[in-house]
N, C-alpha and C positions, 0 to 999 in steps of 0.2 A: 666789179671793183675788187671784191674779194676773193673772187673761183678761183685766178689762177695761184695766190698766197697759199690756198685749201686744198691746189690741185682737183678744180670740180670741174665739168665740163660748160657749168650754166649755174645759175642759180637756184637751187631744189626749192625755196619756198616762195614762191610767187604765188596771191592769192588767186591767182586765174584757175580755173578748173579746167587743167591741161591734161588728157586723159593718158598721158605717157606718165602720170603721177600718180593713175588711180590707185586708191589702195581702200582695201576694204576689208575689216574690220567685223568681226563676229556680230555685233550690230547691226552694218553695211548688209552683211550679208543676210541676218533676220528680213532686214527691209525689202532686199531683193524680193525674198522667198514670199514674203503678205502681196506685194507687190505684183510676181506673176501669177498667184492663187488668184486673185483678183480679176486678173483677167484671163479669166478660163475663158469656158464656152458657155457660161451665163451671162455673162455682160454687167452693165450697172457705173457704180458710183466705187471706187478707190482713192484713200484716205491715208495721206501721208505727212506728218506735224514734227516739228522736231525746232529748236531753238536756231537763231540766229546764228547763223555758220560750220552748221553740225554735219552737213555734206548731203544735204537734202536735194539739192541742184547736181550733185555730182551723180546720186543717186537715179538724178530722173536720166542723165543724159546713158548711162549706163543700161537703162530700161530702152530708149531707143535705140541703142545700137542692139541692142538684145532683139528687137524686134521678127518679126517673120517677116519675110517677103511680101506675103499676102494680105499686109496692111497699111493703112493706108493712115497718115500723122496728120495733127495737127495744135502745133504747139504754139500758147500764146503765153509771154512774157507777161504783157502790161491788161492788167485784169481791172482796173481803173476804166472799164467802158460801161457803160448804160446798153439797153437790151439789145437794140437794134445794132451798134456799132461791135457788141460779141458778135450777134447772127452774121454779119458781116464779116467779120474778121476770119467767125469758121468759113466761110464762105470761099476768102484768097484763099485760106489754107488747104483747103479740099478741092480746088481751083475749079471753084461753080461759077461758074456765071451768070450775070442776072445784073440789073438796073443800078445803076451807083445814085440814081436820084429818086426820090419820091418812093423809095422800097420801105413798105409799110413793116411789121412781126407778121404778120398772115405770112407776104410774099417770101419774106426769107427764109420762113418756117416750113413751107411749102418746098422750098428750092431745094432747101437739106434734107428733107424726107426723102425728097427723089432720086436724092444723090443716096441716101442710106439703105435704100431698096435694090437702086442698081449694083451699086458695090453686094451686096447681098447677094445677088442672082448669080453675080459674077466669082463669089467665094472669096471677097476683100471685105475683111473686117476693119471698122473704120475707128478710129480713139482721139481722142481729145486729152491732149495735158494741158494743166492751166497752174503755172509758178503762181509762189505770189498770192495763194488763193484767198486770203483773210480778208484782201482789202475788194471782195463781190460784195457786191449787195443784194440785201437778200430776194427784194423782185429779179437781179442778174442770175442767182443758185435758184430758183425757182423756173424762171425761161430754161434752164438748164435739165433739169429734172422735166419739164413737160418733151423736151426732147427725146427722152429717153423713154419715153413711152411707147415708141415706136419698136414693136417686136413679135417675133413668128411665137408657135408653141413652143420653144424650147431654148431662146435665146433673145436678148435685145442687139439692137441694129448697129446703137451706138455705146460704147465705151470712155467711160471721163475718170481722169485720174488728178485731183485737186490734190498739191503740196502748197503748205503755207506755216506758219508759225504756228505755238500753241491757241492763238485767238482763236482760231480757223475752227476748231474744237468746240468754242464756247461760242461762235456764231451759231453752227450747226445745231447749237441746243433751241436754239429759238422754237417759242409753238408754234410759229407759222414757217418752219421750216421742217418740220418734225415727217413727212411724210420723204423728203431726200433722205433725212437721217435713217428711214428708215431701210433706204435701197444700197447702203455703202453694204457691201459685198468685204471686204478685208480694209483693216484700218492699222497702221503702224507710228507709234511713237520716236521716232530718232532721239538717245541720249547721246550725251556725250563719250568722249572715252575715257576708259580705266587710264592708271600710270601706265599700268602692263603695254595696254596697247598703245599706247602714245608712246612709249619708247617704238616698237615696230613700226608706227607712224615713221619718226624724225630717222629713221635707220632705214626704212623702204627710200623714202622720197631723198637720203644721199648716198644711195648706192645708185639708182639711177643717175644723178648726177657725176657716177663716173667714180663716186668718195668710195676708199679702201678701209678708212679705218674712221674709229670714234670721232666724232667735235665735238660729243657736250657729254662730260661724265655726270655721275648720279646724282651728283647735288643738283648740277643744273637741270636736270631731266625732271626733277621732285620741284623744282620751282617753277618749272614752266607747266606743270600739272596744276599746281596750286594757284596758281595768277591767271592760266588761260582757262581753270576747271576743266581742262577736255576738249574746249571749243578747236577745232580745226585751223578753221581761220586766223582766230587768235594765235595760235601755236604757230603758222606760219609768220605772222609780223613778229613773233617774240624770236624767233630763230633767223629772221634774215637781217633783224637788227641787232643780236648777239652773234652772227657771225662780220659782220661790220664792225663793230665796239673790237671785238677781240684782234681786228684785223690792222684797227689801230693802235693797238696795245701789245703788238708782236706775241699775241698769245696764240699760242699753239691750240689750244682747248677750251671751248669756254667753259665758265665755274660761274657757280652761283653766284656771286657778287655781278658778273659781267649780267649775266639773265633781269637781273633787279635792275640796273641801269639801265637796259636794253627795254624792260616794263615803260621806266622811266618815261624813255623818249617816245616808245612807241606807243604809248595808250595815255601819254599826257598826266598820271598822277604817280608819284609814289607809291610802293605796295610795299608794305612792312605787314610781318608775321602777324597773323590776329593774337591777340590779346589771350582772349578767352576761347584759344584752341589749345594752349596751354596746360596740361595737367597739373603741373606742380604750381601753378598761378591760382586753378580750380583749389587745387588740397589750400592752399595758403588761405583763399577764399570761405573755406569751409574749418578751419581753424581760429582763424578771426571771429566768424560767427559764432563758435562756442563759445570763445571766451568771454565777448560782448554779452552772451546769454547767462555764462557764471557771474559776470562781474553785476548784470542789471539783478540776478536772485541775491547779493550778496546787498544791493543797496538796499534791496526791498525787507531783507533783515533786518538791515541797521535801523533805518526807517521805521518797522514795523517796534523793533523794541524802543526806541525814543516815546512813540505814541504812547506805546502799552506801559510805562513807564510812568505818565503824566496822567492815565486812566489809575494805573496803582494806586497812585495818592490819596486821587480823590474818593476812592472806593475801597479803602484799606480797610476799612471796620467790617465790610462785609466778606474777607479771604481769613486765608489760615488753616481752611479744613481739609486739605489734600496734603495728604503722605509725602516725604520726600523724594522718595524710588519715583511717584509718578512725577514731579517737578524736572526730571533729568532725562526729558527724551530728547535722542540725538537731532540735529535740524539740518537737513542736505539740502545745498544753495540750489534750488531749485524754486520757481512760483508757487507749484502745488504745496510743496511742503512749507515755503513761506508762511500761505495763510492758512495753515493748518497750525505752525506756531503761533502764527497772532489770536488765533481763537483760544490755544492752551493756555498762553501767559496772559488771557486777559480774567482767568480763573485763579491764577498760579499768589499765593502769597509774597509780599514784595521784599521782607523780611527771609523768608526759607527759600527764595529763588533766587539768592544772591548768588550762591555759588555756581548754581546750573549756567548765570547770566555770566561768570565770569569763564564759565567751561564753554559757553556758547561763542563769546568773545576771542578765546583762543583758537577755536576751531574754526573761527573764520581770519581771522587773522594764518592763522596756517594754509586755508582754503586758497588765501587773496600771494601770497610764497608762491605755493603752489603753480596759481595760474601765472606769474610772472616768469617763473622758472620754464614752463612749456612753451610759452610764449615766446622765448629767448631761445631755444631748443628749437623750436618749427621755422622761428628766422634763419636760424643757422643752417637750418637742413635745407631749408629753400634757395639760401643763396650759394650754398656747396653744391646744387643741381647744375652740371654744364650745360650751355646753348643748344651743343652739340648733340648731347643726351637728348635732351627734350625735343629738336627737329625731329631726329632720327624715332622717336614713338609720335608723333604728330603725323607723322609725314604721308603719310599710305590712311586714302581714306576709309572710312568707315561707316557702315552702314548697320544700324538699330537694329534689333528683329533678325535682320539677314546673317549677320556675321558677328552674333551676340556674344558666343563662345571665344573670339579673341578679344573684344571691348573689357569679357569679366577678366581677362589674364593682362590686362593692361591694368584697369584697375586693382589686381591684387598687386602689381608688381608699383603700385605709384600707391598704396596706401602707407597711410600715416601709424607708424608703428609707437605705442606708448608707452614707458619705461618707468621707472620711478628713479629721480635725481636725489642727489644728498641735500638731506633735509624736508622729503616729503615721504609722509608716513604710506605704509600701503594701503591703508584704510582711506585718506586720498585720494591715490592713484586710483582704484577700483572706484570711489565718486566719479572721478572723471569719466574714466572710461565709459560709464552708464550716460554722461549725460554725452559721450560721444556717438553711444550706439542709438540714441533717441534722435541723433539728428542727420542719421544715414538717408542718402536719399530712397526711394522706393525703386524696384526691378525696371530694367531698363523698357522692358517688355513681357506682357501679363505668360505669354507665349515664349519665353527665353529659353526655360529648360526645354523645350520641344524638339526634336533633332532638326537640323537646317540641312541637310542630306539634300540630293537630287531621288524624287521619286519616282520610278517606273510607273508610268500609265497605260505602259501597251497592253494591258492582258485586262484594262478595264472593259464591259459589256458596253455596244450601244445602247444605245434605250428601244432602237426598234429591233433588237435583237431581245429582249426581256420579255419576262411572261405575259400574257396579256390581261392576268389580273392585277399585276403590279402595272403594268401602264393607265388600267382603268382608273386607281387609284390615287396616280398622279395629279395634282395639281393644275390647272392651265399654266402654261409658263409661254410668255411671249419675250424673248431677247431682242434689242430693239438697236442697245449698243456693243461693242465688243473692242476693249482696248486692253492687250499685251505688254507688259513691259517687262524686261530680261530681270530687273532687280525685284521680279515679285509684286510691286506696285498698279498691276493691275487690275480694271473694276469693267464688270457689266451694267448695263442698264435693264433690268428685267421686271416686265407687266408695270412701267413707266416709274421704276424706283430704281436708285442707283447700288450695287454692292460690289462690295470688297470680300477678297477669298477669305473662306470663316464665319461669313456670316450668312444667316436662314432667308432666303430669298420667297419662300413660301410655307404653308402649315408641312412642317417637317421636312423641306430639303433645306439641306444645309449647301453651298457653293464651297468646293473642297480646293479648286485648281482652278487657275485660270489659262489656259495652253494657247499657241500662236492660232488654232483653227478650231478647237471643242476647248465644253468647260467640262470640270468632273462634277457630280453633284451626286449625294449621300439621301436615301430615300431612307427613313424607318431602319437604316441599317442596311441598308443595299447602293453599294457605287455603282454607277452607269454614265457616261455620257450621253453629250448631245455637241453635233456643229454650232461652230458659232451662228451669231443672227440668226439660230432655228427658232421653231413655232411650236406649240403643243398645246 
């Protein structure tokens, strides 16, 4: 409807996984790379997880076209079988032959072994993919794993590569699965994509289509990041229904307004900017609650001297014997020093602490000025913040820990800067300010000042490259899990406990790296690696 308006030759965003569209992504291509480590020439169990529509299917079909000659496929979609009708299914697919009735697990167990032997003898390695892998169960991944038992000295017969959502993950923890957990050989997470490459995305897949120049500038590029997160999929229904909308609207280009309507229709709800990704919304938020916090110390005065007031009366034959110098300590709207007043004036004579009561009274009365005045000032600044402005620092995500050094250059550039207006004294303003630095938040991470650099690993030791009194001295270390992820968020499973990089996996190693195929780890002061899923 729209190509020839756009001058495209077809439609570029069709969710079909049409390989004239493949396009892959420094992720994509992480995944490849776990992917064919996997299946070397040890065999085993490959493990590949990633969210709903992240290109996990495009992934696999790209591993079979990858394939070698000298192997031999079998690819099952609908994983929703029971034991007997998998053996079976691998069975078409490896075109064995055998009984379509009364075929017991022995017989089709049997049948595939012979087929795993001949292929062997013959120099055909045989692999099994299974989409979809989350919804096995677990007697199904188990018949699977006894399969794979079949193997020479130096390799297994058969080869399984299970993709499925993140469940797939948290199936495999199961304790009675824990023995497959143990044979996946390479495991990869699929995330989604950055802005960065999701413009390369929506720019591959319309230059294919024949397209010479832009259809969606930067606003709409940052909105269909932000709506689709990355998702692929998503990204294509947000782009073949913002080139539709704009096609009705004689737009040359789509723009972010068309993108949000395009969300509209095509995912069924409105999508309006969060709230509380908002900086100047957060500062507003965090100005509020000061004041809230001056104004409840300031009731907690008044209150405190009405009481201490009505305690005076009745207790006035026993005051009078403190000096007036001590009768005039200053009182900052604060809790602590609240009742650090109410204990002095319940001493203080009621007669010689008239005056301090009426010093005290002016100083809150100036306090309560005060906060009205900033209060008025930080509305003003907030609403003088463009839309504009604040997309444009929102827009490009961000990650904690990983990219902390520009997080702290946003937050200096969006804090709240404090001034003293006419008719607030600077003795005031310097109250404020204290109770504003009391109520900063804490480091965004313990680890922030640390450098976020790319580290060289290459020139670290293996470990069976190291002395052999530093190996004696090692620890047992059994790695059991091994999960990668580009943003740093990766964790082992090691001697049946889970860690994350930083932290001490045994008496005195610390887990320093966690890399797509070894981890680093830090002995007594000595870095060395180890492969992933190794033993020691």
């Amino acid at each position: 409807m729209y190509t020839a308006y756009f001058g495209l030759s077809e439609a570029p965003f069709t969710i079909a996984p049409d390989p004239a569209y493949l396009f892959l992504s420094d992720r994509h291509r992480e995944a490849l790379s776990h992917l064919t480590y996997g299946l070397g020439d040890n065999g085993g169990f490959v493990l590949l997880t990633g969210e709903v529509g992240t290109g996990k299917t495009t992934i696999s079909r790209t591993v079979m076209e990858k394939l070698p000659e000298n192997t031999q496929l079998a690819f099952i979609l609908n994983p929703t079988l029971s034991c007997e009708e998998l053996l079976a299914t691998i069975c078409d697919n490896l075109k064995i032959r055998y009984k379509k009735t009364g075929a017991t697990l022995k017989y089709l167990t049997d049948k595939i072994q012979q087929k795993l032997i001949s292929n062997h003898e013959q120099g055909i390695n045989t692999l099994v993919i299974i989409d979809e892998a989350q919804h096995l169960q677990a007697e199904v991944l188990e018949q699977l794993r006894l399969l794979t038992n079949l193997e020479t000295n130096t390799k297994k017969l058969l080869q399984v590569i299970l993709i499925g959502q993140p469940e797939l993950q948290q199936l495999l923890q199961r304790r009675d699965l824990r023995q497959l957990a143990q044979r996946i050989t390479a495991r990869y997470h699929l995330m989604p994509l950055t802005q960065q490459e999701l413009t390369s995305y929506i720019q591959h897949r319309l230059s294919v289509a024949n397209c010479t120049r832009n259809l969606f500038n930067k606003s709409a590029i940052a909105a269909i990041h932000k709506i689709s997160q990355g998702i692929p999929r998503v990204v294509n229904l947000l782009c073949d229904r913002a080139l539709v909308l704009a096609y009705s609207d004689n737009q040359a280009v789509v723009n972010k307004k068309i993108v949000i309507e395009a969300a509209h229709e095509a995912l069924g709800e409105a999508v309006k900017p969060s709230l509380w990704q908002s900086l100047s919304v957060k500062a507003a938020i965090m100005s509020v609650t000061m004041i809230l916090s001056l104004l409840i110390g300031v009731w907690l005065a008044n209150n405190g001297k009405f009481f201490n007031d009505e305690k005076q009366v009745s207790s006035n034959s026993t005051l009078g014997n403190q000096e007036p110098d001590e009768q005039l300590i200053p009182s900052a709207p604060t809790q602590k020093n609240t009742t650090d007043n109410l204990a002095l004036q319940n001493d203080t004579n009621l007669e010689t602490n008239l005056p301090a009561q009426k010093a005290k009274h002016a100083n809150q009365t100036e306090i309560s000025q005060a906060i009205e005045i900033l209060a008025k000032k930080t509305s003003v600044d907030e609403k003088s913040t463009e839309p504009s402005q604040t997309e444009e620092k929102t827009s490009a995500p961000l990650v904690l820990g990983y990219n902390a050094k520009a997080y702290q250059e946003q937050q200096k550039k969006s804090a709240i800067t404090l001034k003293a207006e006419e008719g607030v004294s600077e003795e005031i303003l310097e109250l404020f300010k204290e109770a504003v630095k009391e109520t900063e938040d804490e480091p965004i991470n313990k680890n922030e000042n640390q450098s976020i650099e790319n580290v060289d690993y290459s020139s670290i030791t293996a470990l069976h490259q190291m002395p052999a009194t530093f190996q004696d001295a090692l620890p047992p270390l059994s790695f059991e899990m091994h999960m990668f992820e580009t943003e740093g968020n990766g964790w082992v499973r090691v001697n049946g406990r889970d860690f994350k990089e930083g932290e001490h996996i045994a008496n005195d190693v610390l887990l320093e790296a966690i890399l797509p195929q070894k981890v680093i780890l830090n002995f007594r002061g000595e870095q060395f690696s180890m492969p992933a899923l190794s033993n020691w």
